[in-house]
C-alpha positions in Angstrom: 33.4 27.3 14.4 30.2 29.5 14.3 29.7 28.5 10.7 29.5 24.7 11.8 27.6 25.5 14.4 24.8 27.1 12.4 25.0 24.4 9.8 24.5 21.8 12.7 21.2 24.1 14.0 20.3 24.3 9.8 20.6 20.1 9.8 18.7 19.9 12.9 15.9 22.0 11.9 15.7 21.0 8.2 15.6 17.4 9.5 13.2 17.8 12.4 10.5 20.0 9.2 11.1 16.9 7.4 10.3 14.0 9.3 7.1 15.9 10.3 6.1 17.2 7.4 6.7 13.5 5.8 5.1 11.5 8.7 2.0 13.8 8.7 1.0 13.1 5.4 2.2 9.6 5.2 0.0 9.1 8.4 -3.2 10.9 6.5 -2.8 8.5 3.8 -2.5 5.2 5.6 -5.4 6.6 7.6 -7.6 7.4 5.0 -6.3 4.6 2.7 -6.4 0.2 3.1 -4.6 -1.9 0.8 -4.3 -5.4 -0.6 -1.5 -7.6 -0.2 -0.8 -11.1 -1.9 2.6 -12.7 -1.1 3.1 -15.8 -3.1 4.6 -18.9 -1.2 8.2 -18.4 -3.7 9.5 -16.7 -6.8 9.3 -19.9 -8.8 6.8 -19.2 -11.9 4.6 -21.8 -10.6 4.1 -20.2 -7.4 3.9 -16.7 -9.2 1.1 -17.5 -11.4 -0.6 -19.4 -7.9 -0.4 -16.4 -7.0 -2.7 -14.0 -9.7 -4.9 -17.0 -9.7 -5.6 -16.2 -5.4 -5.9 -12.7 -6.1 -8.2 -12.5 -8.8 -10.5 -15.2 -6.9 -10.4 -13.1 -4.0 -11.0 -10.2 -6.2 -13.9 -11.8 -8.4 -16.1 -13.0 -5.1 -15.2 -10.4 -2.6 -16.0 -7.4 -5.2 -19.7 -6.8 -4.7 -19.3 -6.6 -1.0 -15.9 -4.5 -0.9 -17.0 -1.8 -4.1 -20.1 -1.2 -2.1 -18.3 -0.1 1.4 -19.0 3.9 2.1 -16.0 4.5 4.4 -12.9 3.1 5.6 -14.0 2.2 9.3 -17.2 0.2 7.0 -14.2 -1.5 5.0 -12.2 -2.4 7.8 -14.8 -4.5 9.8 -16.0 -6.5 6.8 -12.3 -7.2 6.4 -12.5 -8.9 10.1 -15.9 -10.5 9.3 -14.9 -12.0 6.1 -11.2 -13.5 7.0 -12.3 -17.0 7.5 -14.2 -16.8 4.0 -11.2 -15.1 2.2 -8.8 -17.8 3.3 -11.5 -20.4 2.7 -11.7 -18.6 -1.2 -7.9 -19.3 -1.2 -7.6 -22.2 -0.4 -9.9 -23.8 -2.2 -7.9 -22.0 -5.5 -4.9 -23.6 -4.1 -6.3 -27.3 -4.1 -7.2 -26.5 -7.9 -3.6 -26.1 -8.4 -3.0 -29.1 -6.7 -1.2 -27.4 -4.2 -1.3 -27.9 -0.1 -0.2 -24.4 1.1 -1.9 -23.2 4.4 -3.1 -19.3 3.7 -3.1 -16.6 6.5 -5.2 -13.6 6.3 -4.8 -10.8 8.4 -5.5 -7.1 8.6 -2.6 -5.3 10.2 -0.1 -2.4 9.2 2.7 -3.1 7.5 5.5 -1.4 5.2 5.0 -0.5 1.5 7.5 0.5 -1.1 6.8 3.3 -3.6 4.3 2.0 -5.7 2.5 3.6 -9.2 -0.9 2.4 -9.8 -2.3 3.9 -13.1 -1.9 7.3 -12.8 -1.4 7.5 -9.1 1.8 7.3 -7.0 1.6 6.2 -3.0 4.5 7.0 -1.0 6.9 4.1 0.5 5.4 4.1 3.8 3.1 1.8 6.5 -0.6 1.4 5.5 -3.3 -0.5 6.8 -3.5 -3.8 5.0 -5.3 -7.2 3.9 -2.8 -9.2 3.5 -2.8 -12.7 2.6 0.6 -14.9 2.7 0.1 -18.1 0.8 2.4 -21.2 2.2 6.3 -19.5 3.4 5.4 -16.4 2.2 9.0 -16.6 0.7 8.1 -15.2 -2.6 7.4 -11.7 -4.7 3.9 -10.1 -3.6 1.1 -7.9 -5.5 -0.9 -5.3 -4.2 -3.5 -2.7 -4.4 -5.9 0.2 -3.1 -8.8 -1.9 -1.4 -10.5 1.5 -0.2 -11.1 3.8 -2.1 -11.8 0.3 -4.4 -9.1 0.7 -6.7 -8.6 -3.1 -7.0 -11.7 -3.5 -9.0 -10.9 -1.2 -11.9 -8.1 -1.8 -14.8 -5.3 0.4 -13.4 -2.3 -1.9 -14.6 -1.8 1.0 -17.6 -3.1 4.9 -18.2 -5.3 6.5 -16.0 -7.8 5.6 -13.6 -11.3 6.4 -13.9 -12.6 9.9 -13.2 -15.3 7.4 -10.8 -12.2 6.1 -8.9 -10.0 9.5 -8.6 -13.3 10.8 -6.9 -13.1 8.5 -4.0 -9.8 9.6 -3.7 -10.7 12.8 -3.2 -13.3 12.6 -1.0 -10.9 10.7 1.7 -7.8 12.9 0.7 -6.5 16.7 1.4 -5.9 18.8 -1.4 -2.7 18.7 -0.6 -2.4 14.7 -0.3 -4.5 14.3 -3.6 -2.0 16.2 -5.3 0.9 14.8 -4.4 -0.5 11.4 -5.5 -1.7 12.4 -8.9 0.8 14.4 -9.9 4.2 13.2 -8.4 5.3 11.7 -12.6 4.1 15.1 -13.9 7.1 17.3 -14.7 5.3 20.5 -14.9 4.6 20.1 -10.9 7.9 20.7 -9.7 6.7 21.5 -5.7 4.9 18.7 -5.9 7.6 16.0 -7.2 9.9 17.6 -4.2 7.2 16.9 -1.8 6.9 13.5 -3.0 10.8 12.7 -2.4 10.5 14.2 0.7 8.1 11.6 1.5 9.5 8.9 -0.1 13.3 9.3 1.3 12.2 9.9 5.0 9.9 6.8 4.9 12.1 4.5 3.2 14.7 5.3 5.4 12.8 4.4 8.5 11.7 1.5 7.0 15.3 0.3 6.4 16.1 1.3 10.2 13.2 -0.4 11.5 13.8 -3.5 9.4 17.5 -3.5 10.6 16.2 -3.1 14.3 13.9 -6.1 13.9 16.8 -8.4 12.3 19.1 -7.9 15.4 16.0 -8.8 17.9 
């Protein structure tokens, strides 16, 4: 009985360490960090493509202003100012198409999966967003790092830019840098266990929260 006893106290402990240790940096990064989401309207290859086609317009006009943002507080209010422009960019990409889908855009915080991006790995988690839903929203989205501006350099293969990993570092903890950079490499053992840590704790409240909000 003792010996279940103390495995109980183990459980509790190990899972109380954990949660904390896994919400504290999960927290640092969504702090430090704001992405961009684009959910398409529906998985249909039209729809798909639409999609790409909104992003890199968004991309292309909003660069100059976004690149040039110093911090994330700087990044977040010219998201707020420039809403009605980036649906207006949208949209107007969507009557191209030939298309009549309405476009939301919003900042907000909402769940991630695990996603690499070049040579970096962020943690399934909730981050502070731009997102943009195009018509149902019903379809396959695509995102990126929109401070530090990640979006605006080739990332889709290899590494990022020594530029790009320094704006990283100069919002990140050692620690949290690490663990980003080096969660693939197999010669950083700690660090990959860290990662899972992260990564199973926060996709596991993710699913509980997303269960929670079904039965509502």
């Amino acid at each position: 009985m003792n010996k279940i006893i103390l495995a109980i106290i183990i459980g509790i402990i190990s899972t109380i360490f954990i949660s904390s240790y896994s919400d504290s940096v999960q927290a640092d990064l969504a702090h430090n960090l704001v992405r961009f989401h684009v959910i398409a309207n529906s998985d249909s290859k039209e729809d798909q493509q639409l999609k790409l086609k909104v992003r890199d317009r968004i991309i292309e006009e909003m660069k100059e202003q976004f690149d040039g943002s110093e911090n994330i507080e700087a990044t977040k209010e010219l998201i707020k100012r420039q809403i009605p422009r980036i649906e207006e960019i949208a949209k107007d990409e969507i009557k191209k198409w030939g298309k009549d889908y309405d476009v939301t855009a919003s900042l907000g915080l909402y769940p991630f999966p695990t996603k690499v991006y070049g040579d970096i790995t962020l943690p399934a988690g909730k981050y502070e967003a731009l997102r943009v839903v195009i018509g149902d929203g019903a379809g396959t989205n695509w995102w990126c790092v929109l401070f530090p501006p990640l979006c605006f350099v080739d990332a889709t293969h290899g590494e990022l830019p020594a530029s790009s990993k320094q704006h990283l570092k100069n919002v990140l903890t050692e620690d949290e840098y690490k663990i980003i950079t080096e969660a693939n490499n197999n010669d950083e053992i700690p660090v990959q266990i860290k990662f899972k840590i992260i990564e199973w704790w926060q996709n596991s409240k993710i699913k509980v929260q997303t269960a929670f909000s079904r039965q509502k």
